[in-house]
PyMOL Python script that loads the backbone (N, CA, C, O; Angstrom):
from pymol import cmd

cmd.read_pdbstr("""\
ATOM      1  N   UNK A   1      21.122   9.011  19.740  1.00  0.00           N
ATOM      2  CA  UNK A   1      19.930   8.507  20.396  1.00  0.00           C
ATOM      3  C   UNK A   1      18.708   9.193  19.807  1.00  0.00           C
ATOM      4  O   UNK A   1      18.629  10.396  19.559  1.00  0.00           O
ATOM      5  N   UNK A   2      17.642   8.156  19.590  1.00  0.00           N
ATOM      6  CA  UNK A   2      16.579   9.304  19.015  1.00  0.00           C
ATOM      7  C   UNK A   2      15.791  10.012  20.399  1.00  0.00           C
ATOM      8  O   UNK A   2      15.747   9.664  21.578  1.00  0.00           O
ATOM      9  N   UNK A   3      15.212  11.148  19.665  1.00  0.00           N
ATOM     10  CA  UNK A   3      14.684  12.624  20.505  1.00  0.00           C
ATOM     11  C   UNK A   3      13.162  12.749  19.758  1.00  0.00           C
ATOM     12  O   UNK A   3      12.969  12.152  18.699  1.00  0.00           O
ATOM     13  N   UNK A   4      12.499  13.258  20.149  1.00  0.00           N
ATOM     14  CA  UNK A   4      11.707  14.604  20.074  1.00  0.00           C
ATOM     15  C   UNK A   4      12.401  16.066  20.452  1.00  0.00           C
ATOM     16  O   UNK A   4      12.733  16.519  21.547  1.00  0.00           O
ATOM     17  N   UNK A   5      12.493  16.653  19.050  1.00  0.00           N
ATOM     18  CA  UNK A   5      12.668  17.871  19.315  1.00  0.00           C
ATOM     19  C   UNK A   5      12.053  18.868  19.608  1.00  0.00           C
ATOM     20  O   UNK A   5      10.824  18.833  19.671  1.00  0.00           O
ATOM     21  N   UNK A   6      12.815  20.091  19.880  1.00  0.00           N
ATOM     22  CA  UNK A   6      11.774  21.149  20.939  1.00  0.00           C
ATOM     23  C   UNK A   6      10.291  21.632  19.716  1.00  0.00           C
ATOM     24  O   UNK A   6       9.135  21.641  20.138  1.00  0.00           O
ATOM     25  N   UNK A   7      10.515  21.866  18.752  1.00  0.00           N
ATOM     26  CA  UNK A   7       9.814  21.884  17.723  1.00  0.00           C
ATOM     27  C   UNK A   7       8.549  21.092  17.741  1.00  0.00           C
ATOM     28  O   UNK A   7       7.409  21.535  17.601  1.00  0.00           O
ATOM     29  N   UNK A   8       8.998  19.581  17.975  1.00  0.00           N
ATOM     30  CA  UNK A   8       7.312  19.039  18.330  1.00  0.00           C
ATOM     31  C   UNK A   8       7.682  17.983  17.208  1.00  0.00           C
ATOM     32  O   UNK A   8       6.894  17.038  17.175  1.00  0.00           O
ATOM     33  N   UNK A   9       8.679  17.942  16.310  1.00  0.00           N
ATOM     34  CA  UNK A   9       9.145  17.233  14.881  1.00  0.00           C
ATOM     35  C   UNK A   9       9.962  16.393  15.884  1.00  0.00           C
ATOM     36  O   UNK A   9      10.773  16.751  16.738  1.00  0.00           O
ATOM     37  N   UNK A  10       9.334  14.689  15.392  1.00  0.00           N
ATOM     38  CA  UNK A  10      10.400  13.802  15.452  1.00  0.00           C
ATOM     39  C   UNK A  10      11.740  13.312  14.774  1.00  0.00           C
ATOM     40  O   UNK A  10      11.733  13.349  13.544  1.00  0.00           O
ATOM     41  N   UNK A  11      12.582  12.979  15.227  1.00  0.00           N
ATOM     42  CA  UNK A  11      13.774  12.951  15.250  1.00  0.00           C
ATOM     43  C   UNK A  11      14.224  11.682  15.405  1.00  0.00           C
ATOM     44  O   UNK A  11      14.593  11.243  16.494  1.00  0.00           O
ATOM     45  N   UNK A  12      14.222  10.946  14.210  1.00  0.00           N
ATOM     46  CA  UNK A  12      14.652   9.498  14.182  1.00  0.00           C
ATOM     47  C   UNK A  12      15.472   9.041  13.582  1.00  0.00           C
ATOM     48  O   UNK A  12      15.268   8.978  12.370  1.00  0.00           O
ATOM     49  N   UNK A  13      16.841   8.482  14.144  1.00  0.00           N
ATOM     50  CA  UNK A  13      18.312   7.644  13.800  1.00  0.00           C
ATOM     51  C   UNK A  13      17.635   6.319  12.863  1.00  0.00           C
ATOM     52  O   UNK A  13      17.554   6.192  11.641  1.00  0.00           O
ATOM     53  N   UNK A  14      17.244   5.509  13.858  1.00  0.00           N
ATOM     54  CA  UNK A  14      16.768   4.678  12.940  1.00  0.00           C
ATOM     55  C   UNK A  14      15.678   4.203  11.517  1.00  0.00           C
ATOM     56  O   UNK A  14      14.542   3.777  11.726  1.00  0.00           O
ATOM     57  N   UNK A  15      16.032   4.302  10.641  1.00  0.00           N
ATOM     58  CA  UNK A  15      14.964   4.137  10.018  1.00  0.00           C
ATOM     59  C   UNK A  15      13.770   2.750   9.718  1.00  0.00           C
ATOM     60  O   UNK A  15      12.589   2.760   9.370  1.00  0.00           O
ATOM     61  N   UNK A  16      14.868   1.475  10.088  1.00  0.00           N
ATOM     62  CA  UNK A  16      13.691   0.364  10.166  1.00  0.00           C
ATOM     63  C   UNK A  16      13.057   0.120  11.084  1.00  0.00           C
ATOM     64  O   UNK A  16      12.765  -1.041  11.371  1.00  0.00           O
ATOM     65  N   UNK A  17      12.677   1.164  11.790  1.00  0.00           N
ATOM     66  CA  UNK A  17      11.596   0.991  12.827  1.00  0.00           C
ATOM     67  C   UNK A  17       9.917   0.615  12.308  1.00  0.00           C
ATOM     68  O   UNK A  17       9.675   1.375  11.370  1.00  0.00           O
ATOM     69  N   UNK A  18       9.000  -0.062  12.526  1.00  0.00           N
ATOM     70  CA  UNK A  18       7.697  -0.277  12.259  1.00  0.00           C
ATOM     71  C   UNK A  18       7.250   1.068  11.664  1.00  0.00           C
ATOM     72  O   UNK A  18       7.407   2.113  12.295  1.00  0.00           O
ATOM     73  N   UNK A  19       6.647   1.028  10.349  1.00  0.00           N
ATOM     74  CA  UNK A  19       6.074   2.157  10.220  1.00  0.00           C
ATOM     75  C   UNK A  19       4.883   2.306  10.809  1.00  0.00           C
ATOM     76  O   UNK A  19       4.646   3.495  11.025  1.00  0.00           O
ATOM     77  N   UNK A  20       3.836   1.401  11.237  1.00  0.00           N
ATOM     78  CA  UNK A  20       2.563   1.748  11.849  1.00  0.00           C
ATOM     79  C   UNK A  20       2.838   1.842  13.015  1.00  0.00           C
ATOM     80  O   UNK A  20       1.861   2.153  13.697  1.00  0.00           O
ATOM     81  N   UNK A  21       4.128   1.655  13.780  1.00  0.00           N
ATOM     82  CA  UNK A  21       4.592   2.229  15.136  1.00  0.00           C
ATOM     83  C   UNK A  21       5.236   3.759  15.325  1.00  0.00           C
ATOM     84  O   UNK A  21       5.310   4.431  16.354  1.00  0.00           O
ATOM     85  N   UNK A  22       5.742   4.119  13.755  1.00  0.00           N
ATOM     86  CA  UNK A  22       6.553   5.684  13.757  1.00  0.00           C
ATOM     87  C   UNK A  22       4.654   6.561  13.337  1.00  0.00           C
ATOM     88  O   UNK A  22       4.300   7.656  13.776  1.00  0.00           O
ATOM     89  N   UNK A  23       3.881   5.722  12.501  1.00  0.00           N
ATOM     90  CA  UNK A  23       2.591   6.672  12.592  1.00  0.00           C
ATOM     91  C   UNK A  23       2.234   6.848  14.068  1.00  0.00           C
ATOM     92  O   UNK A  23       1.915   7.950  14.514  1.00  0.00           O
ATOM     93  N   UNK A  24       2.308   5.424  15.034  1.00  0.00           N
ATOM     94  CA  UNK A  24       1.470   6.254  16.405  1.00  0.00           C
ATOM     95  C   UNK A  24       2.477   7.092  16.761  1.00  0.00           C
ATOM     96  O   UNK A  24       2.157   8.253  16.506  1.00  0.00           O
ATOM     97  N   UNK A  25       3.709   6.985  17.309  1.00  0.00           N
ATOM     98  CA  UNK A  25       4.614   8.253  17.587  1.00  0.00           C
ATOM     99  C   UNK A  25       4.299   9.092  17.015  1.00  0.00           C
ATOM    100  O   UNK A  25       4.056   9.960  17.853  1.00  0.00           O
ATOM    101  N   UNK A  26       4.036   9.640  15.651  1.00  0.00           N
ATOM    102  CA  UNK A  26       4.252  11.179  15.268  1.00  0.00           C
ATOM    103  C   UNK A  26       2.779  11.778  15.313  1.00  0.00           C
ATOM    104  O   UNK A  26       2.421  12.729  14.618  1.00  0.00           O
ATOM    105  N   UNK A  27       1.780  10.938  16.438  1.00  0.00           N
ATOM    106  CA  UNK A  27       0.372  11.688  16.244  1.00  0.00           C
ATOM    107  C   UNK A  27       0.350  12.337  17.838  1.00  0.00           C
ATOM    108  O   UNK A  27      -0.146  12.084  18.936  1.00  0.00           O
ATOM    109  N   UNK A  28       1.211  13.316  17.203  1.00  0.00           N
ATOM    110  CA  UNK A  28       1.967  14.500  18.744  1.00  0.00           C
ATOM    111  C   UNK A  28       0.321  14.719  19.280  1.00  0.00           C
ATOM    112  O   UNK A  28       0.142  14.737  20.498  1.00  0.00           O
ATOM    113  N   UNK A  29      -0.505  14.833  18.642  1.00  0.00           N
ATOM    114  CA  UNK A  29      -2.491  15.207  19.236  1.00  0.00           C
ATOM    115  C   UNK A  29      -2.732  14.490  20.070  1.00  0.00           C
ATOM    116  O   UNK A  29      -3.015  14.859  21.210  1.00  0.00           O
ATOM    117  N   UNK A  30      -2.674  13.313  19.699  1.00  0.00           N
ATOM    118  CA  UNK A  30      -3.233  12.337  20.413  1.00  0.00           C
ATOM    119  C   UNK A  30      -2.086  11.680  21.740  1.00  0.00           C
ATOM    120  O   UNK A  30      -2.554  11.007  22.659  1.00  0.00           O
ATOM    121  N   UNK A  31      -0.927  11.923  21.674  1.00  0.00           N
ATOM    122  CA  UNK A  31      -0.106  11.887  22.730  1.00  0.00           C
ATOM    123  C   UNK A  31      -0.101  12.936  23.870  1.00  0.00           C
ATOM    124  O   UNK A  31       0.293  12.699  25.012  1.00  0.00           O
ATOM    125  N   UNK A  32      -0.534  14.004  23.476  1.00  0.00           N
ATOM    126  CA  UNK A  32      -0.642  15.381  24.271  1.00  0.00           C
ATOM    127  C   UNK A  32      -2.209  15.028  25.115  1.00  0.00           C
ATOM    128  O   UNK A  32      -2.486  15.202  26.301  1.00  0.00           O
ATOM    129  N   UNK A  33      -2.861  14.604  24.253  1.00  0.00           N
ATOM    130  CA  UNK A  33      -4.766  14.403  24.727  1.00  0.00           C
ATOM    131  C   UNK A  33      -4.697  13.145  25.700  1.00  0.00           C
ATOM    132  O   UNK A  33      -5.439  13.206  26.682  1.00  0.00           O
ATOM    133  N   UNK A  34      -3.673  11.685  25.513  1.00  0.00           N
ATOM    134  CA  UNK A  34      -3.133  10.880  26.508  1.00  0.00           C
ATOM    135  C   UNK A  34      -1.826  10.178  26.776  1.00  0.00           C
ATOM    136  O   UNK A  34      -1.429   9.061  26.445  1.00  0.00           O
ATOM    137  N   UNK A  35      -1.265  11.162  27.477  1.00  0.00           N
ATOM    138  CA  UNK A  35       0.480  10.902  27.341  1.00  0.00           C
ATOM    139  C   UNK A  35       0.296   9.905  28.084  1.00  0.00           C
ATOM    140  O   UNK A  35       0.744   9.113  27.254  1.00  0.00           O
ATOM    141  N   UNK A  36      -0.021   9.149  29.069  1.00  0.00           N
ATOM    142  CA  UNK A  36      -0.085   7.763  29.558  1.00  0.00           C
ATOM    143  C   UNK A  36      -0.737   6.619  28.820  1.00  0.00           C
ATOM    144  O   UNK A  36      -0.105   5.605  29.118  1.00  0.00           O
ATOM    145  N   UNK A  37      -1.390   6.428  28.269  1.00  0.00           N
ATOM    146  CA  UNK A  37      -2.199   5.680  27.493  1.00  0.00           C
ATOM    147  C   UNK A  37      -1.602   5.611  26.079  1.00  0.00           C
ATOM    148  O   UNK A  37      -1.499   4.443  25.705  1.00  0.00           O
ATOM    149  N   UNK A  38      -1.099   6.685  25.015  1.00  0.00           N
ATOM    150  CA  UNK A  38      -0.361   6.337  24.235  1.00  0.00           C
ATOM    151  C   UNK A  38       1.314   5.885  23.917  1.00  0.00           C
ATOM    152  O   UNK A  38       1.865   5.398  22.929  1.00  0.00           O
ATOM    153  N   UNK A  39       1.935   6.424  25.646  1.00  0.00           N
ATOM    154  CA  UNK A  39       3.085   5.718  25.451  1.00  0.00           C
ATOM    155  C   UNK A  39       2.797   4.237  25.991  1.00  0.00           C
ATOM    156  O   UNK A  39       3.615   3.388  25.637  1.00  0.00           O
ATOM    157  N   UNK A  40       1.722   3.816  26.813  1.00  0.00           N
ATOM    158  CA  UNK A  40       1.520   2.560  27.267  1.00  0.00           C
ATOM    159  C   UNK A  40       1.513   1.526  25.562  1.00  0.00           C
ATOM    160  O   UNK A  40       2.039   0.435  25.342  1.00  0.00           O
ATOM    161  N   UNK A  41       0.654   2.475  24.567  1.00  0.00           N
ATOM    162  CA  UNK A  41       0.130   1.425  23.864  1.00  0.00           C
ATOM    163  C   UNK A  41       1.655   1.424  22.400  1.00  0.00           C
ATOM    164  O   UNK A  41       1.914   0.495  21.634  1.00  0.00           O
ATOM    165  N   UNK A  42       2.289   2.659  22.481  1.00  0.00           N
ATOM    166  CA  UNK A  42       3.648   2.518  22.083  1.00  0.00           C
ATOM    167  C   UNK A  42       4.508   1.646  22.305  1.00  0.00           C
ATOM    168  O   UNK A  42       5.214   1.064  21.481  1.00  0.00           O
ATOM    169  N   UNK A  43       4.475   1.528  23.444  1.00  0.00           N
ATOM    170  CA  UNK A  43       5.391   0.431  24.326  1.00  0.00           C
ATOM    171  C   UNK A  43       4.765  -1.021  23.742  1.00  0.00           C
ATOM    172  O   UNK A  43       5.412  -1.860  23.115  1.00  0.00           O
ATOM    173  N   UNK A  44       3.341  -1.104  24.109  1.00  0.00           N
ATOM    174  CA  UNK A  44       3.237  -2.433  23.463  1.00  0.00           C
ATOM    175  C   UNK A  44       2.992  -2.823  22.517  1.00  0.00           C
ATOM    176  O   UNK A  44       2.565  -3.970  22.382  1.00  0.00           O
ATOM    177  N   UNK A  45       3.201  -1.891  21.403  1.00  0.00           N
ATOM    178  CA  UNK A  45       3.206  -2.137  20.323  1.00  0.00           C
ATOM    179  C   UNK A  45       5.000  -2.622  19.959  1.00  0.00           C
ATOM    180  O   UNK A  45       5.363  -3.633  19.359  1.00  0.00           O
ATOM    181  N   UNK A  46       5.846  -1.563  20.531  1.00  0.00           N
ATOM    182  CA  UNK A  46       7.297  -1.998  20.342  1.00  0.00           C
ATOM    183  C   UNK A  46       7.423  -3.744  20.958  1.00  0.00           C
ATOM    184  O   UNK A  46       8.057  -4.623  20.374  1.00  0.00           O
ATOM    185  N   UNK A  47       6.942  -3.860  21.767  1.00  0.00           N
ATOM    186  CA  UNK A  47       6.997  -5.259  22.893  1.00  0.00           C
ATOM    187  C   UNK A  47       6.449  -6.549  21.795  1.00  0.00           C
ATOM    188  O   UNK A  47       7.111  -7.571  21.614  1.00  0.00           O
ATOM    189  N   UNK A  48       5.430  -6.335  21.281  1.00  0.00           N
ATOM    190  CA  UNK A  48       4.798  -6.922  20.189  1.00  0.00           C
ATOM    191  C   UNK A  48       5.317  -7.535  18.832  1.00  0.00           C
ATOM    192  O   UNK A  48       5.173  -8.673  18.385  1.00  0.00           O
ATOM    193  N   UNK A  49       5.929  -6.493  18.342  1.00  0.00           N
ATOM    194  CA  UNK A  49       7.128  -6.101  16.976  1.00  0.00           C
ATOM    195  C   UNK A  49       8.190  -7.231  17.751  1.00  0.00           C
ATOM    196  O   UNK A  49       8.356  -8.423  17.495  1.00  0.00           O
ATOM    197  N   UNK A  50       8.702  -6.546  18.580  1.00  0.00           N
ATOM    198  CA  UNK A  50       9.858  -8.345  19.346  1.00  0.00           C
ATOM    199  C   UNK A  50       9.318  -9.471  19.297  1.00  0.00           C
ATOM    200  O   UNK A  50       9.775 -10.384  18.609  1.00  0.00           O
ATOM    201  N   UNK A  51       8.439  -9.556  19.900  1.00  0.00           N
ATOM    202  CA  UNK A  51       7.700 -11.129  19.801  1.00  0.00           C
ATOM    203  C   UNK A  51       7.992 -11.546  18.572  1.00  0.00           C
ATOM    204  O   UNK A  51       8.937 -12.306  18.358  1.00  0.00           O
ATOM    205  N   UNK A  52       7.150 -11.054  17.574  1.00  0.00           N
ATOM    206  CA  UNK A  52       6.646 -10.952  16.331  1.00  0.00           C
ATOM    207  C   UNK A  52       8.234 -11.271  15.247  1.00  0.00           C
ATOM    208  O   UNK A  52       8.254 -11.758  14.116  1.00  0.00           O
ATOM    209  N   UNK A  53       9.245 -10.867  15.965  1.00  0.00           N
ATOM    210  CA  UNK A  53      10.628 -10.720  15.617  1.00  0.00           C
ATOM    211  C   UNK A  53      11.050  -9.757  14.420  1.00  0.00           C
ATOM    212  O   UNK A  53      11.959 -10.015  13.631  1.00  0.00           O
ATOM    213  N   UNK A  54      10.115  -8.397  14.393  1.00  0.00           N
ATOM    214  CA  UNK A  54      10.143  -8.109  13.232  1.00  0.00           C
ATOM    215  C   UNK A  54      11.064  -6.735  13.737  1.00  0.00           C
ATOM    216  O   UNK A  54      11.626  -6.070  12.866  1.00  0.00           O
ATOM    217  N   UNK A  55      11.177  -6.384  15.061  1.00  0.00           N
ATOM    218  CA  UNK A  55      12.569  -5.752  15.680  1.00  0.00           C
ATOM    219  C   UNK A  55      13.636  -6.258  16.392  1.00  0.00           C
ATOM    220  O   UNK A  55      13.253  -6.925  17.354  1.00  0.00           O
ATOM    221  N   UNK A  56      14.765  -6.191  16.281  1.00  0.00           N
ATOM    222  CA  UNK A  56      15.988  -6.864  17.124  1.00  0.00           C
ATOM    223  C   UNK A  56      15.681  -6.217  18.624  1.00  0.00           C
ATOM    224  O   UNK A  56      14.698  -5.514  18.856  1.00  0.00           O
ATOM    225  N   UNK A  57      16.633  -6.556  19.541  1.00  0.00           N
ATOM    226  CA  UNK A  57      16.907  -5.889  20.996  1.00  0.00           C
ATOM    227  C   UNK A  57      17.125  -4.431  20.190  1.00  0.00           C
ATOM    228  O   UNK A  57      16.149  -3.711  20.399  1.00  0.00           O
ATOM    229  N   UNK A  58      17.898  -3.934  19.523  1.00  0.00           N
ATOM    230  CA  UNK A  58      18.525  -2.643  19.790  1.00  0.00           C
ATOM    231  C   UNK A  58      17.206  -1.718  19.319  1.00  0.00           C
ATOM    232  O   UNK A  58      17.090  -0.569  19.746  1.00  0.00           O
ATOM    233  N   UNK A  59      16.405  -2.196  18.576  1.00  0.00           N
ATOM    234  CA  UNK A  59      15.095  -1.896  17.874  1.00  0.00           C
ATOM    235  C   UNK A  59      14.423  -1.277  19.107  1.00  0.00           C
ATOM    236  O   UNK A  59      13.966  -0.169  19.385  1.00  0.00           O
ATOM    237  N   UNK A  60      14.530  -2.235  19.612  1.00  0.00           N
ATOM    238  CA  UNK A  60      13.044  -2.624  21.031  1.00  0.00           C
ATOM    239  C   UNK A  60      13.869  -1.284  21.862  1.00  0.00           C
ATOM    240  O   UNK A  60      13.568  -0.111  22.078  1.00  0.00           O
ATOM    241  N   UNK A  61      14.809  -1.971  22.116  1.00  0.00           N
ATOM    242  CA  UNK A  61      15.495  -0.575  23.004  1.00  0.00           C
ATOM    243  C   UNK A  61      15.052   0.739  22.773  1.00  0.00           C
ATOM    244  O   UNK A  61      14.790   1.460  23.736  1.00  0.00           O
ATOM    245  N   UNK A  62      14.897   1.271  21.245  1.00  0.00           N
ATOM    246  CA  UNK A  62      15.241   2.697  20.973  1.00  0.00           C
ATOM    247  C   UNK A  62      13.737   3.225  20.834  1.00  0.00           C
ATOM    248  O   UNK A  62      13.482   4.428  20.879  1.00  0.00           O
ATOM    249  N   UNK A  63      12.457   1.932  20.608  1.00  0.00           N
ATOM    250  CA  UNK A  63      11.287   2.063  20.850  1.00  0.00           C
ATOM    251  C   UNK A  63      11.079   2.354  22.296  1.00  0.00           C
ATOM    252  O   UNK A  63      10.366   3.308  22.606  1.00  0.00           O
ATOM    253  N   UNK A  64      11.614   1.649  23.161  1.00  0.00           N
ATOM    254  CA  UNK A  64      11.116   2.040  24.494  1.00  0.00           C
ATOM    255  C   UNK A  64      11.589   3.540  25.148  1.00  0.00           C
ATOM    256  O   UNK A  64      10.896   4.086  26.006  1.00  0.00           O
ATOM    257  N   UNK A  65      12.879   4.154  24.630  1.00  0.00           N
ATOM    258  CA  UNK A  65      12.735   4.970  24.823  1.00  0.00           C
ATOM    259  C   UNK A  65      12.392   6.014  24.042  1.00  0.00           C
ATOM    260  O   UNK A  65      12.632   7.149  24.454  1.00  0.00           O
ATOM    261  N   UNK A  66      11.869   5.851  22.981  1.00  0.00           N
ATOM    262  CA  UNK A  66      11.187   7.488  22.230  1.00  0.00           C
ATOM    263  C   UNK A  66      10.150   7.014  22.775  1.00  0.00           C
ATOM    264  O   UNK A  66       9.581   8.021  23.198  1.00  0.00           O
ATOM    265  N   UNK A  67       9.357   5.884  23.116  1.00  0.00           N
ATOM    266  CA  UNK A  67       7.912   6.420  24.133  1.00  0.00           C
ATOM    267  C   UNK A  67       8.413   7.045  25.035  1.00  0.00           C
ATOM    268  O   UNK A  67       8.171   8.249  25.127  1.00  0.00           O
ATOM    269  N   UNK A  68       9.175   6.460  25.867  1.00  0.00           N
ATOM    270  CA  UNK A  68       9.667   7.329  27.159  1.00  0.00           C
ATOM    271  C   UNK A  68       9.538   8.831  26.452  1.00  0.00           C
ATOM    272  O   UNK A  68       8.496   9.462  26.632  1.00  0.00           O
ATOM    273  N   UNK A  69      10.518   9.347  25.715  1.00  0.00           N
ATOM    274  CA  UNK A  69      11.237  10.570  25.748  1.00  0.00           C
ATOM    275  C   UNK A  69       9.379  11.045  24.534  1.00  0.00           C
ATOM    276  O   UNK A  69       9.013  12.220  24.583  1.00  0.00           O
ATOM    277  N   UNK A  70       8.798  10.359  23.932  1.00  0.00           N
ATOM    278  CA  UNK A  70       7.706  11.075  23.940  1.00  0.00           C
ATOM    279  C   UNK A  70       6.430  11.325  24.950  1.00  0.00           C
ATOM    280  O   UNK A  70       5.678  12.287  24.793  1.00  0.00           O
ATOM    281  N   UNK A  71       6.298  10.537  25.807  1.00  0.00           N
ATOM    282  CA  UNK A  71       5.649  10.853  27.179  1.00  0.00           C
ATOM    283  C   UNK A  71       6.031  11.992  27.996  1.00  0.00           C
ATOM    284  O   UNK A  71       5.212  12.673  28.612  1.00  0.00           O
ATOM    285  N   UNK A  72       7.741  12.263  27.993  1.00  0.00           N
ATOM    286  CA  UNK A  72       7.981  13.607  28.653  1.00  0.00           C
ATOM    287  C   UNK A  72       7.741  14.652  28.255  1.00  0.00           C
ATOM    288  O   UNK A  72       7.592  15.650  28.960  1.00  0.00           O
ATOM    289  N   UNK A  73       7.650  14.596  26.877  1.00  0.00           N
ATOM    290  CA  UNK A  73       7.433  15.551  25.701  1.00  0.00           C
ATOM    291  C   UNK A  73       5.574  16.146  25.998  1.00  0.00           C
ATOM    292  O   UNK A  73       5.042  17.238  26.197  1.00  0.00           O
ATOM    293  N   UNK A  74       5.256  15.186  25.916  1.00  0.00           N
ATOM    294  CA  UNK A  74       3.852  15.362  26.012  1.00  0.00           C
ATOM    295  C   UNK A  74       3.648  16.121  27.284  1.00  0.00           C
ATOM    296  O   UNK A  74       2.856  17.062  27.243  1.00  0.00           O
ATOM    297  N   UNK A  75       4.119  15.903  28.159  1.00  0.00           N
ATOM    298  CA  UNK A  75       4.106  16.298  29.581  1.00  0.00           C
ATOM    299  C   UNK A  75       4.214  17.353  29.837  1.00  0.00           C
ATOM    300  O   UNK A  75       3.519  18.020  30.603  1.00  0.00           O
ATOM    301  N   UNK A  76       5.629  17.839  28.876  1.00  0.00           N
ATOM    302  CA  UNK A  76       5.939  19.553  29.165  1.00  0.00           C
ATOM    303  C   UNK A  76       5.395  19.984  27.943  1.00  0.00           C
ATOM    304  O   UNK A  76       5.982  20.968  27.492  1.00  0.00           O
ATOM    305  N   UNK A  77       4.408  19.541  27.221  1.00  0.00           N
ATOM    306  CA  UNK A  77       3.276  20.382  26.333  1.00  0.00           C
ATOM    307  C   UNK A  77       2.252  20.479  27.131  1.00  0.00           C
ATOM    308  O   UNK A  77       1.769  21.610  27.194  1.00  0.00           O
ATOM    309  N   UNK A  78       1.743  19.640  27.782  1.00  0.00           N
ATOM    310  CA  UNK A  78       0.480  19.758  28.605  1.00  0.00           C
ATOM    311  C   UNK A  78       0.705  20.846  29.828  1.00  0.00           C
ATOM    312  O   UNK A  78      -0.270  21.453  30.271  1.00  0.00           O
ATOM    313  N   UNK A  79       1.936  21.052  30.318  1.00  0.00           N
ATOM    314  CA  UNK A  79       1.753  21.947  31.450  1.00  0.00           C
ATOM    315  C   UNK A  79       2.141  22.859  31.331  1.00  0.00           C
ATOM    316  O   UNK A  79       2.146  23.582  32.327  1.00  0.00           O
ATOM    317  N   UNK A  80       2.876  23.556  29.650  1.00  0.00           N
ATOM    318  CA  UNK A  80       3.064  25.079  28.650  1.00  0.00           C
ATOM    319  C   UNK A  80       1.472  25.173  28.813  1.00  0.00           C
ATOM    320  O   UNK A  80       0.921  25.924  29.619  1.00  0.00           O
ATOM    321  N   UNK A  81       0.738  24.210  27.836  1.00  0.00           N
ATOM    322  CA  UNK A  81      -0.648  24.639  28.100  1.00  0.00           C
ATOM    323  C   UNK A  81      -1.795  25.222  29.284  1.00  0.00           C
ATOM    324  O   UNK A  81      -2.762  25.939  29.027  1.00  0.00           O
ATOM    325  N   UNK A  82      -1.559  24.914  30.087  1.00  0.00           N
ATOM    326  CA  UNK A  82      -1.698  25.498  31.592  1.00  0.00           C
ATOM    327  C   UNK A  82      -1.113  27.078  32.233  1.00  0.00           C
ATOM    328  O   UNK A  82      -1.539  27.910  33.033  1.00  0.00           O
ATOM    329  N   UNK A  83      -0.147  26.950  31.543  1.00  0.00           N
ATOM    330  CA  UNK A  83       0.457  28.398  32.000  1.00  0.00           C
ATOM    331  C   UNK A  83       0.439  29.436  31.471  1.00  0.00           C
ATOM    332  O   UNK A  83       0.966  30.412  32.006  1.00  0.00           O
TER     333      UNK A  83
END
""", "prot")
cmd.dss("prot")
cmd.show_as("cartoon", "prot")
cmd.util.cbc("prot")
cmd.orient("prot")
């Protein structure tokens, strides 16, 4: 399954994923500055790529969750930062 690792370095199984979708994932700055707003626009960018048919289901799947699993990521960077 792909991850974000503890490192902050993504960690990706698949490789035909959108590349202007693996650039917004790996801009860890700008996910940390709006972990809601960039997994929103992750997501619809993966949602988009389906339409578009230029990802299968299993595609779309593994997009929806590295936003997920990069939104949590972001989350427990933002509240290290706090402490």
């Amino acid at each position: 399954m792909p991850s974000l690792s503890g490192a902050g370095r993504l960690v990706v199984m698949a490789t035909e994923l959108p590349q202007a979708w693996l650039a917004e994932l790996n801009d860890l700055v700008a996910l940390v500055a709006d972990l809601d707003g960039r997994a929103a626009v992750l997501s619809g960018m993966a949602y988009a790529g389906y339409r578009r048919t230029e990802v299968d289901d299993g595609d779309l799947v593994d997009m929806l969750e590295l936003a997920e699993a990069a939104r949590l990521w972001a989350l427990d960077e933002s509240e290290r930062d706090l402490e």
